[in-house]
Each structure stands twice: as C-alpha cells, then as structure tokens.
SEPA-796309 format. One line per 8 residues: number of its first residue (from 0); for each residue x, y, z of C-alpha. Coordinates in Angstrom, 3 decimals. Example, Ala and Ser with C-alpha at 12.3 -4.5 7.8 and 13.67 -1.06 7.14 Angstrom:
0	12.300 -4.500 7.800; 13.670 -1.060 7.140
***
This chain:
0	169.107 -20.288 -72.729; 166.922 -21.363 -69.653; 163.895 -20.274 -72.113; 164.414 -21.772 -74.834; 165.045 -25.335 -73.264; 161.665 -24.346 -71.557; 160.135 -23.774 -75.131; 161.884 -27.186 -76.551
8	160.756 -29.241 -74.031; 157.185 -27.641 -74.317; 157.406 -28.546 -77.791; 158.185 -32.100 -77.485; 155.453 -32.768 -74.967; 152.699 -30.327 -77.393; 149.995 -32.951 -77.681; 150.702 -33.980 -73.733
16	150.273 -30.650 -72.748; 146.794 -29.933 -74.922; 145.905 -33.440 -73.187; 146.506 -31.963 -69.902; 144.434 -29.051 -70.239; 141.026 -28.987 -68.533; 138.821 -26.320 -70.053; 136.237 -27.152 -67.023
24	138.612 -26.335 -64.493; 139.250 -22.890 -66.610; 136.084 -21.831 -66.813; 135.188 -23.253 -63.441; 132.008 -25.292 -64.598; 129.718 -27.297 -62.764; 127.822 -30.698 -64.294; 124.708 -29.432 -65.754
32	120.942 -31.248 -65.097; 119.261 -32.455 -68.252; 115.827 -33.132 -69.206; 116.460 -36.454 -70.186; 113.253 -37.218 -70.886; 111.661 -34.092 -72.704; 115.325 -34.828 -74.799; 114.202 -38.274 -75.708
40	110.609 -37.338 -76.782; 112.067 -34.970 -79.762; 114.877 -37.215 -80.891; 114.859 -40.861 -79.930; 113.598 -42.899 -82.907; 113.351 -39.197 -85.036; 114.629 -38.290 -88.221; 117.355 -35.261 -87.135
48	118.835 -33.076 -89.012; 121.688 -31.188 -88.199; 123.231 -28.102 -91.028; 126.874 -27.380 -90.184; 127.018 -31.152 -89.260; 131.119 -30.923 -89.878; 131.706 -28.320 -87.547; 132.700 -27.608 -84.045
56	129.176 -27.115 -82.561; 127.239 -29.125 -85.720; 129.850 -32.032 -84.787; 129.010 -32.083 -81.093; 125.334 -31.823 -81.499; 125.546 -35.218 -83.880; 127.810 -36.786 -80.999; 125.004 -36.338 -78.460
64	121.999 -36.801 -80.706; 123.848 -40.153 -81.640; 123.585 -41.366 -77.682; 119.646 -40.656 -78.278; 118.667 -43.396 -80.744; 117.364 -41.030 -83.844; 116.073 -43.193 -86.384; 118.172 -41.217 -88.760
72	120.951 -38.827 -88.338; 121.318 -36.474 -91.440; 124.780 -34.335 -91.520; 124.642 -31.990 -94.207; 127.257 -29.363 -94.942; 129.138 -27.968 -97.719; 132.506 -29.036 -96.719; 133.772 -32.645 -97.384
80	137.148 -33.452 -95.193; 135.622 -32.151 -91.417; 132.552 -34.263 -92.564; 134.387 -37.679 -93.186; 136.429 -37.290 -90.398; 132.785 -37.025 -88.395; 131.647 -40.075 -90.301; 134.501 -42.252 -89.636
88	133.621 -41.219 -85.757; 130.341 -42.182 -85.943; 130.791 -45.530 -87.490; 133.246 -46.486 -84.932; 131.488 -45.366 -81.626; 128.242 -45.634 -82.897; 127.959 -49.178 -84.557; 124.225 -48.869 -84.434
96	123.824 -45.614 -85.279; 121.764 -44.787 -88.288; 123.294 -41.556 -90.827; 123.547 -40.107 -93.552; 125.901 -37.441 -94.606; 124.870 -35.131 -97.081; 127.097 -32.473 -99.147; 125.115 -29.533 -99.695
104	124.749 -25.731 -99.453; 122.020 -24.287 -97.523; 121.755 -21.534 -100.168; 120.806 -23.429 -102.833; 117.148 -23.800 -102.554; 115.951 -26.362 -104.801; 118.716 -28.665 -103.103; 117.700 -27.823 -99.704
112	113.437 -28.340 -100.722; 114.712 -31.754 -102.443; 116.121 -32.841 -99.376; 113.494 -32.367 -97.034; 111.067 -33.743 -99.493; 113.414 -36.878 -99.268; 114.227 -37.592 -95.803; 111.151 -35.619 -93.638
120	113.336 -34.351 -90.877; 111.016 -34.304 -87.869; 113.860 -32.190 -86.010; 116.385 -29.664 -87.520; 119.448 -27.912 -85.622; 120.695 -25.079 -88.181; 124.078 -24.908 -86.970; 125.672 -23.679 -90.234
128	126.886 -20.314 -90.615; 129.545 -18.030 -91.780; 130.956 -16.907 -88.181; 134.394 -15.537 -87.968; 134.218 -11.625 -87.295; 137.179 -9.854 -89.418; 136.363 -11.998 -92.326; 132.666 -11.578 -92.960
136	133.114 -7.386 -92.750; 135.151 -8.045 -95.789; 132.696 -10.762 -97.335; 129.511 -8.914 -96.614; 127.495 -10.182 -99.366; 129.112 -13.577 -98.637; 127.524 -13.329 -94.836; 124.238 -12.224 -96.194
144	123.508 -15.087 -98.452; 124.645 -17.679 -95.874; 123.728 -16.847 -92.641; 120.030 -15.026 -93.886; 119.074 -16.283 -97.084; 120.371 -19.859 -96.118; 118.295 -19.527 -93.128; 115.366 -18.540 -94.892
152	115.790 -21.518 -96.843; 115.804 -23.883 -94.432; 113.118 -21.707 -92.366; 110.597 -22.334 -95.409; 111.402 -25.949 -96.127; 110.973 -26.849 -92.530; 107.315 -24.924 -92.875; 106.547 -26.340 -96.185
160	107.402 -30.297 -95.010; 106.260 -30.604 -91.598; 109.380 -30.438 -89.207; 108.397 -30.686 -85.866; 110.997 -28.853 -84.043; 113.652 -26.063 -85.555; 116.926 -24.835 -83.323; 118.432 -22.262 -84.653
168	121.953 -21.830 -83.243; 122.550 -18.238 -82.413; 125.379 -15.848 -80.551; 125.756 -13.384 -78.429; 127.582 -11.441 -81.445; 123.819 -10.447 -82.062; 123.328 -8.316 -79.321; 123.137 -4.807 -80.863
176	125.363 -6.076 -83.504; 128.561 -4.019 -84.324; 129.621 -6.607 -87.350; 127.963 -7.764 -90.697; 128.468 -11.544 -88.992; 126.584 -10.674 -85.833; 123.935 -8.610 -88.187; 123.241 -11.512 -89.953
184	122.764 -13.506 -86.620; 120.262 -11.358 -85.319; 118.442 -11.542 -88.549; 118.224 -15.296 -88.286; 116.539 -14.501 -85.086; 114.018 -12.551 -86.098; 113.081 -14.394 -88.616; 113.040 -17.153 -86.285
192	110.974 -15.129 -84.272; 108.139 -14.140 -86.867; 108.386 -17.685 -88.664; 106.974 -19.182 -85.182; 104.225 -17.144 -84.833; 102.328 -18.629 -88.376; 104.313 -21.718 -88.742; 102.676 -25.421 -87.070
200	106.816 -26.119 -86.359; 108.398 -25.077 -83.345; 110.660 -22.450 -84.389; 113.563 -21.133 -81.540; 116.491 -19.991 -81.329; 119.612 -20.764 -78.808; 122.168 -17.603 -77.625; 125.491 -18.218 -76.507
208	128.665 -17.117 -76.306; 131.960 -18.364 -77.801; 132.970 -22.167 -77.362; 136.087 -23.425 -75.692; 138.002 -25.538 -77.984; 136.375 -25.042 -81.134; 138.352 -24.759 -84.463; 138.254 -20.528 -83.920
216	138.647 -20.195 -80.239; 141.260 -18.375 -78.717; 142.639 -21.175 -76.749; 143.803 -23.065 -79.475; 145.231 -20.123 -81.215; 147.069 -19.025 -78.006; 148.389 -22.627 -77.328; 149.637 -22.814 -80.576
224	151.539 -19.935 -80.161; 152.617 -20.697 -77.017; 154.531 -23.928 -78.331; 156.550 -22.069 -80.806; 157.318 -19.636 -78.660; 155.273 -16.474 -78.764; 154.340 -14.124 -78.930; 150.488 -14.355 -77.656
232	148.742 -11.923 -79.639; 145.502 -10.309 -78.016; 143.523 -7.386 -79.828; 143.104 -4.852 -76.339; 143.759 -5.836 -72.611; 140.573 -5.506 -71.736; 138.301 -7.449 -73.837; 136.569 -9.836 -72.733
240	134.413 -12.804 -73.807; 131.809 -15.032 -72.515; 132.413 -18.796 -72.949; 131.243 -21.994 -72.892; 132.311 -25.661 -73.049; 131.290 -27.089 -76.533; 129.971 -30.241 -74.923; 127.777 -27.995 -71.811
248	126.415 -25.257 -74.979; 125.253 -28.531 -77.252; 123.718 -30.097 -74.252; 121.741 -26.901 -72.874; 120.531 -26.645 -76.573; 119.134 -29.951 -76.498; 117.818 -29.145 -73.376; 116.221 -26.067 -75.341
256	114.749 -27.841 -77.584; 112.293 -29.670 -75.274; 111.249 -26.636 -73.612; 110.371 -24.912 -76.944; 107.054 -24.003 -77.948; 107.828 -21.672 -81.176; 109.038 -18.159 -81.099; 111.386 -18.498 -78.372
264	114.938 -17.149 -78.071; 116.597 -19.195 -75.223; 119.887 -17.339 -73.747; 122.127 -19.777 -71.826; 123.339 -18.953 -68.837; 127.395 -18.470 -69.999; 128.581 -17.241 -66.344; 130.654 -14.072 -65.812
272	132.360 -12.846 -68.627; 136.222 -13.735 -69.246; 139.540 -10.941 -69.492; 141.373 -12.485 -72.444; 144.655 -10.941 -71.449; 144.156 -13.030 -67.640; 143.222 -16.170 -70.014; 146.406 -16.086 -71.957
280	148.302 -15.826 -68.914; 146.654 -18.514 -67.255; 147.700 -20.632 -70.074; 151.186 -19.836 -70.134; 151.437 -20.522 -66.319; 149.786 -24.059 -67.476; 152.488 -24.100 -69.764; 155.102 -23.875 -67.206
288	156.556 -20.596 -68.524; 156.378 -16.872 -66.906; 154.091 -14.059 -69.104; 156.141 -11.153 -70.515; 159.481 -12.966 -69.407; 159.130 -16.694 -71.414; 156.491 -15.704 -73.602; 155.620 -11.787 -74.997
296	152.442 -10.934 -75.047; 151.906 -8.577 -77.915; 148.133 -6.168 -78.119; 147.223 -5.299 -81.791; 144.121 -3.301 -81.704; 140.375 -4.384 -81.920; 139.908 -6.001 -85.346; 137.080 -5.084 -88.198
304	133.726 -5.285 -86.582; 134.864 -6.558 -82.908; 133.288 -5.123 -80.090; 135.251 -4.753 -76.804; 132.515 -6.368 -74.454; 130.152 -8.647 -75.605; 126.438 -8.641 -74.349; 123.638 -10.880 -73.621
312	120.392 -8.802 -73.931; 119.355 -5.902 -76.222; 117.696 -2.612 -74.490; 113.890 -3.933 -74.886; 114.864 -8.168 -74.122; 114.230 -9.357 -70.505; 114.998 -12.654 -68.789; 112.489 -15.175 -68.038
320	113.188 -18.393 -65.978; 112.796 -22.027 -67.283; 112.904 -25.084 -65.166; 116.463 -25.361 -66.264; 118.505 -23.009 -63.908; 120.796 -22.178 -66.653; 118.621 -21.375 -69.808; 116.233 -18.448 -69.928
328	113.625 -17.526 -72.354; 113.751 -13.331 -74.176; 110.673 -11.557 -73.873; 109.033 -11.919 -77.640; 109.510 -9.634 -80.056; 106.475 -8.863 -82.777; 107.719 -9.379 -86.356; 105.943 -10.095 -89.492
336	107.128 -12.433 -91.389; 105.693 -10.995 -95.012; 107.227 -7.813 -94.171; 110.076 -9.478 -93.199; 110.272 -11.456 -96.733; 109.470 -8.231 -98.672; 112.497 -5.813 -96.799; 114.584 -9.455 -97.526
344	113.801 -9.009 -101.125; 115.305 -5.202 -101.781; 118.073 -6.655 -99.714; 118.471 -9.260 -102.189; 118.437 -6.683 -104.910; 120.949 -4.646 -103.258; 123.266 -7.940 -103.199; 123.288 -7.874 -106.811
352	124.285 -4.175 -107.748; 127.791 -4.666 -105.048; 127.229 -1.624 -103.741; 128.226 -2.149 -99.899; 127.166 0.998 -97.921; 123.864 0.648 -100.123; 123.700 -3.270 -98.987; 124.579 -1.982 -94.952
360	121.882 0.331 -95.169; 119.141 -1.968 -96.097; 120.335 -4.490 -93.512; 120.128 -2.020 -90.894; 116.500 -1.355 -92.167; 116.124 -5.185 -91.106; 118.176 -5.056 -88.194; 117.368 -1.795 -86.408
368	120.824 -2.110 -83.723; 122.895 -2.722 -86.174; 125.752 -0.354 -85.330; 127.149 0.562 -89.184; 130.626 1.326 -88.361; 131.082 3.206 -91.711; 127.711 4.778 -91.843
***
C-alpha cells in the first residue's frame, strides 16, 4: 500500500517532477567557453540552413542560431507537426527573427538542388537522419537512402551553389559500426571527409554521443516508466553510454563550425562514459522511491545492432587539440570522392534488387569496420 500511494502521488506531481530534474547536475557538467566571435562571423547576418530543423538536435541548433542574427533561418524537414510547434517558438521568442520553414525530403534531389538554387544557404547544419538503432537493422534500405544518399544530396548541392560552411552532425554509433544506422553514419563521414578535400566549402563533421532529453533518450523513457509504476527496462547491466546535454552538444558544434577548415571530423569531449543500470537508479532515488523494492528493474538483452560500449575513436583516428578544451580534431583520413560516388552507385543498384546480405556486403565495401552481424 505504502508503494502505491508513493506511485499516485508521483503521478500527480509528473510534470513537477520532470521540472525538477537537472540533467547538468546528472551528468555533472561544467559551463562551456564559446568562441563568440568566430560564431558570429559564420552566422550573424547569414543565410543558415539547418536539415532535421524539427528535431531534438535540428530544433536546438535553430534556437541558438536564432540568438545570432542570421539573415535567414531555413528549417527544412520532412515532418510537419515537430516543425510548427518549432515555428510557433520562434515567432514568439524571436519577434525579429527572420525564417522560413520548408517541408522537404533530403532524398529527393531535384527538391533539395531547387532549394539551394532559391535561398543560397551560406551555412548548412545536416542534422537529419534516420537514428534509432533496432529500427534501421530492420529498415536497411530505408537507412541507406536517408542517412547516405540524402547526404550526398545535400553534399553536392552545397558544392554546386557555393555554401560556405557544411556541419555534418555525426555519432559516436560510427565508431567501428556494429548497426546499419551507425554504418550509414560513418559513411556520411567519409564522404564528408573526401568532399572537403576538392570542394571550395568547408566540409566537417561533429561526433558525439547520445543527448540528454531528446525525444529517444533513455531518460525520458525511464521517467515515463517510472510514473506508472515500472518496471524500468534496461537491455544488459552493464552498458553504458556517453552523453551530452542537447543545449552543451549544439553549442560545441557551433563552436566547430568556426574552427573548421574542410575535412575535419571534430569529436567532442562527452566525459566518462555512463552505467545505464546506475542512471535508472539515480532516477528513481530522484523520484523518491527505492530500486528493486518501489520500482523493478527488468534487463532484456542487447537489442538488434546495439553494441555494449560505445567508442570514440576507430584503430587508425588520433586526437588533436583545438583551442576549445573540449573539441578535438581526428587525424584525416584519404578518400576519393569519385571512387566513393562509383562504390555508392553498385550500392544503389543493390538497393533496388532487396537483397539484404547482398546490400550489407557492398556497404561494408564502403565502410571497411562495419561489423556485419549476419555475415
């Protein structure tokens, strides 16, 4: 009885208690130094475009591009409610604030060409991306199109109209990649990579972890199930994750951004990595109920594609400092980007004829790491 008047009272007080939670304190984050100024050269009174504009991270980046002065703000992405509910935002903190919010899919081409054509972003954050785990080893072809091909897209259109500056927004699922989602990730980095090596913009790419707070993140899954009363459900008790506050990972990207010069991949500096099982219990502590007695805490097995431990470098990447304590530059890689375009063609042609292990191998051709768990 004493639990479930625990669990009522939790319930009644649910937005209280997500009100009260202080993801700084739980990760144990300090303020982070910005280069204000090399910020303000690539943005204030730019035309910015952000892809993914509607989602956690493409949602944050527009909040703090907004407090820059762009000339114009351009949110494109394919999905219409997460997008309104930005724009509404916008208009009411940002009275000033010059947007436009653009429905679109990065894999369509000729819509993607059209719009640069229109608008001449002079700065692009590619934040758009198929990214949950489970779901993408099922939707293969799915992951393929959106997270390479759509990259590609906006990789060429970028090239072809005279964008300045390109951030690609990576993870660290990328790191010798042991899903088709993290796969496709690295692939956006190499081409990345190879397309700022030829290309007059400033092609780079940002590497972090997963985001506190954001519409998949654990903690709003495991506060959810907290309130109606367990139980917590974590895949293994020892995984672990490296995280980041969604407002600290948008601003060391912008921070990126200045300190680009083409080619780079930037790895933020995500501190030590986090025990999931000790996070959930932490949050049913903050909850006011006891682990195990209030609230069960039930392990279900590593998912599809899910690695254990994530990492931050592959065997041949080393760290170089920046000026910025917490963001450090990967040792370049040599890619080509014709070759590149000519192994993304047979993939293409793979994509057509459904066969999967078929499609897996020729991504693997592309993405050397890439631990095929059926293969």
């Amino acid at each position: 009885m004493n639990m479930i008047k625990r669990i009522i009272k939790l319930r009644k007080s649910k937005r209280k208690e997500m009100t009260k939670l202080d993801f700084r304190k739980l990760l144990g984050r300090r303020q982070i130094n910005l280069d204000i100024n090399g910020i303000e050269n690539y943005i204030a009174d730019k035309t910015v475009l952000v892809t993914g504009g509607g989602g956690s991270i493409g949602s944050e980046i527009c909040r703090q591009i907004a407090e820059f002065n762009p000339k114009k703000l351009l949110i494109l992405d394919r999905y219409e409610n997460t997008t309104y509910q930005l724009q509404i935002e916008l208009e009411r903190k940002f009275s000033c604030l010059s947007f436009q919010v653009i429905i679109a899919s990065i894999n369509n081409m000729e819509r993607i060409n059209n719009i640069f054509q229109l608008y001449k972003p002079e700065a692009v954050f590619h934040a758009a991306a198929y990214k949950h785990v489970p779901l993408m080893e099922a939707n293969p072809i799915e992951a393929i199109e959106n997270n390479i091909f759509g990259t590609l897209n906006l990789i060429e259109s970028a090239d072809r109209h005279g964008t300045k500056k390109f951030v690609f927004i990576s993870t660290d699922k990328a790191v010798n990649p042991a899903s088709i989602m993290g796969a496709t990730k690295r692939a956006g980095e190499i081409l990345i990579q190879a397309a700022g090596k030829t290309s007059s913009t400033e092609f780079v790419a940002v590497r972090f972890g997963n985001v506190l707070g954001s519409s998949g993140s654990v903690v709003p899954i495991f506060m959810k199930q907290i309130q109606q009363g367990g139980p917590v459900t974590i895949t293994h008790p020892e995984i672990t994750r490296y995280f980041m506050l969604i407002e600290e990972a948008v601003q060391l990207v912008l921070d990126a951004g200045a300190l680009a010069k083409g080619g780079e991949i930037f790895v933020l500096d995500m501190g030590n990595p986090i025990n999931i099982y000790r996070l959930a219990c932490k949050l049913i502590k903050s909850s006011g109920l006891i682990p195990h007695k209030d609230i069960k805490i039930k392990f279900t097995g590593l998912r599809p594609g899910e690695k254990l431990h994530e990492e931050l470098l592959m065997k041949d990447e080393e760290f170089q400092k920046t000026k910025n304590e917490k963001i450090f530059i990967v040792n370049p890689s040599d890619w080509n980007i014709e070759n590149l375009k000519s192994n993304l063609d047979i993939l293409k042609k793979s994509m057509k004829y459904g066969n999967e292990k078929e499609l897996l191998l020729k991504l693997k051709e592309i993405v050397p790491n890439y631990a095929i768990k059926s293969a």
